[in-house]
C-alpha positions, 0 to 999 in steps of 0.5 A: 011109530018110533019108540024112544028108550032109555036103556038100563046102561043109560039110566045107570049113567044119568044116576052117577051124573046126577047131584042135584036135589028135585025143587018140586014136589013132583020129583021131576028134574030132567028134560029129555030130548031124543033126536032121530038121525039117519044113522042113529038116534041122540039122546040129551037129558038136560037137569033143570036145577042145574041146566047141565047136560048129558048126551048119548048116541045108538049109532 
């Protein structure tokens, strides 16, 4: 089983990176997607209002 983690130096990083005010009730405003490798693991979080990107590795 594969745990996908962000870790609190990331969430860090995503708060600064952050601008954009959530446009529904739910607050939710970030797509993520965690892409396993052979050497390590991708992290992409995409902002739905904005359609900007960040991306991370764990290699």
């Amino acid at each position: 089983m594969l745990n996908f983690e962000i870790t609190s130096q990331m969430e860090k990083e995503i708060k600064q990176w952050d601008s954009c005010k959530p446009l529904d009730v739910s607050g939710a405003k970030f797509a993520y997607t965690f892409i396993p490798t052979g050497i390590g693991l991708i992290i992409e979080i995409e902002c739905d209002v904005c359609k900007r990107k960040i991306s991370f590795n764990e290699f």
